[in-house]
N, C-alpha and C positions, 0 to 999 in steps of 0.2 A: 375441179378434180376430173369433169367428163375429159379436159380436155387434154391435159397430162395425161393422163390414163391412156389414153387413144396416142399420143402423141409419142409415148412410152412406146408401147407395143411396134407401132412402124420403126424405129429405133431398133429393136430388139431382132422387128423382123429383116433389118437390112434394107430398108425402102428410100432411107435417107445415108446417103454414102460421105465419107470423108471428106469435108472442104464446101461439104450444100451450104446453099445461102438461106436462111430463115429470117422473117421480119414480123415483130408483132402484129402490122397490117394484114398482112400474107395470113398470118395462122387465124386473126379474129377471122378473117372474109372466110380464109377455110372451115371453121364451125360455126360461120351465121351468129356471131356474138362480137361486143366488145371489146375495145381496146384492153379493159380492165384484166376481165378472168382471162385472155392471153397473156398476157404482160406476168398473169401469178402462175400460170400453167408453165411459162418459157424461163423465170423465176426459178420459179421449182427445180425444172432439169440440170439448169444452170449449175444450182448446189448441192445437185446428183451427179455434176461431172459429165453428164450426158451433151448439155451445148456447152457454149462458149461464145458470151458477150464481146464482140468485137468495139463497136461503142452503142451510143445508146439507141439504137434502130438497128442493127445489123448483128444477128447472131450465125454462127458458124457450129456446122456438125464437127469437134474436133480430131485432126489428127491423129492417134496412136503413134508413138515411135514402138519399133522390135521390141526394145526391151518393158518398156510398158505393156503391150500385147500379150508378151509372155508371163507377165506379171497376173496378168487380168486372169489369164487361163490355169495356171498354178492356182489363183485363187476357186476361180471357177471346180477346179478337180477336189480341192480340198470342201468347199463346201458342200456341193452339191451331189457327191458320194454320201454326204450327212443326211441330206435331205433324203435322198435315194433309199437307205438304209432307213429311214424314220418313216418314210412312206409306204414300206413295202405290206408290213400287215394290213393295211389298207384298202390293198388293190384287188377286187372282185373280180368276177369276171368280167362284167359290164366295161369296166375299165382294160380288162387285155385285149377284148374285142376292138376299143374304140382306137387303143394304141396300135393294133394290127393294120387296123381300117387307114390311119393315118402314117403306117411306115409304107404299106403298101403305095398310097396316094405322094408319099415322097419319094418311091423308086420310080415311080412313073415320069415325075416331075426331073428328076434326072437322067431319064429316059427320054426328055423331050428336050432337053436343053434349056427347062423352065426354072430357073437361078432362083427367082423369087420367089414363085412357089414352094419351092426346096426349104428356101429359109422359113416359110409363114409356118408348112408343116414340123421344121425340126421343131422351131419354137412351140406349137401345140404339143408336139409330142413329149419333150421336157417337161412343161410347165405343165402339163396334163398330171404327170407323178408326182412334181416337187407340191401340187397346190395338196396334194392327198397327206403331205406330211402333217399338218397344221402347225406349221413351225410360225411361231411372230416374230422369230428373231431372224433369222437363217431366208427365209422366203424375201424378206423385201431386200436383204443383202445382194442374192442371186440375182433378183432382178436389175438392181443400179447395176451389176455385173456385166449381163445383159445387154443393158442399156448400151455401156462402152464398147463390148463386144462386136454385137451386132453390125453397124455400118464399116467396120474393117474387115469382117468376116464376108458380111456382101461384095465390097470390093472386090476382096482377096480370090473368092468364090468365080465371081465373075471373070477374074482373067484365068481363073484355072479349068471351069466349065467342070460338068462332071466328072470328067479324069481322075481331078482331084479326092472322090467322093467315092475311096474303092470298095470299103469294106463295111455291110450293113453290121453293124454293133446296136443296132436297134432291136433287127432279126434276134439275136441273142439275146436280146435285154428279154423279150419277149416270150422268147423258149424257155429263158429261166424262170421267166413268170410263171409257164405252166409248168415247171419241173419242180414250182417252190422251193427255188435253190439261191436264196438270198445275197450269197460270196458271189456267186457267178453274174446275179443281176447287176450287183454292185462294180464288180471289176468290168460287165459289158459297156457300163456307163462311163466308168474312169477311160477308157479305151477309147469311145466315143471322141468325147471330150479332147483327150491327146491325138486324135488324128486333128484335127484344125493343127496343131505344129508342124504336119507333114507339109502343111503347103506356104510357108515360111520361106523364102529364099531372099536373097539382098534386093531383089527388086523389088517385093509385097508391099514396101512401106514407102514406095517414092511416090511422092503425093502429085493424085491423080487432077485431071485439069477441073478447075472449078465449078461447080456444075450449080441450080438454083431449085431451092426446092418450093418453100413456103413463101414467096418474097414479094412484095407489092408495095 
């Protein structure tokens, strides 16, 4: 579970891009563990959609085509406007603070041209609200979401650098926070979300040169 869990998350955050090469070898050596609990952690992802058994040594971060992408993100809006809207009683101030703390640390990181940090913070900052929901049905959805999301979004991120990344929808998530104006949270979120489609054009999905992430 440690190792899924962790494995998940880089996933989510962008760290493993479309076409990386993972190997159960690779991933044991990477958490100092056996063949085994890699094998059920790589398993696992496997029938979350997140990798893709090539044969039986060689797993691959998969693909997205356009239309799959836009699928994942349609889902992504319709869910997690749910979660958004379920978590909002929730959110203290401790919590607007922590989310300020972390949009700030993400304009900065787009201020630097730091792609990955970008990604590790949107991902905090999301999951920071959706976990407030306590949803058991809707939160581990979001995440397999997630999962598929994330290493196209990196790509995608990557060759647009922060150009792509015009408008803070967070800044607003945030204002609505403090304005406890629930609609306006909700739709800064939906917003969010529909910006990753702005940076969609016929080349986003031509798949990029093979690259090796976890492999030994």
């Amino acid at each position: 579970m440690r190792i899924h869990q962790d494995l998940r998350r880089r996933l989510c955050e962008g760290e493993f891009g479309p076409g990386d090469v993972l190997s159960i070898r690779g991933v044991a050596a990477c958490y100092d563990t056996s063949a085994m609990p890699a094998r059920e952690a790589v398993r696992w992802l496997v029938s979350e959609g997140a990798l893709q058994f090539v044969d039986s040594r060689k797993i691959i971060v998969p693909y997205l085509s356009r239309e799959r992408f836009v699928e994942v993100l349609f889902a992504r809006r319709s869910l997690e406007s749910e979660l958004a809207r379920q978590a909002f009683p929730s959110i203290e101030s401790c919590h607007m603070e922590a989310l300020e703390a972390l949009d700030d640390s993400i304009n900065r990181a787009i201020e630097a041209g730091d792609l990955r940090r970008y990604m590790r913070g949107n991902h905090a900052f999301h999951f920071l609200i959706y976990r407030l929901s306590g949803s058991a049905v809707l939160l581990p959805l979001v995440e397999q979401l997630w999962q598929q999301y994330g290493p196209s979004m990196g790509f995608i991120c990557t060759r647009w650098g922060g150009s792509g990344i015009a408008d803070d929808h967070h800044r607003e998530m945030t204002q609505a926070l403090r304005e406890g104006d629930s609609e306006a949270f909700c739709q800064a979120l939906t917003a969010d979300i529909e910006q990753g489609m702005q940076l969609l054009d016929d080349d986003a999905f031509s798949q990029p040169p093979p690259s090796v992430g976890l492999s030994g």
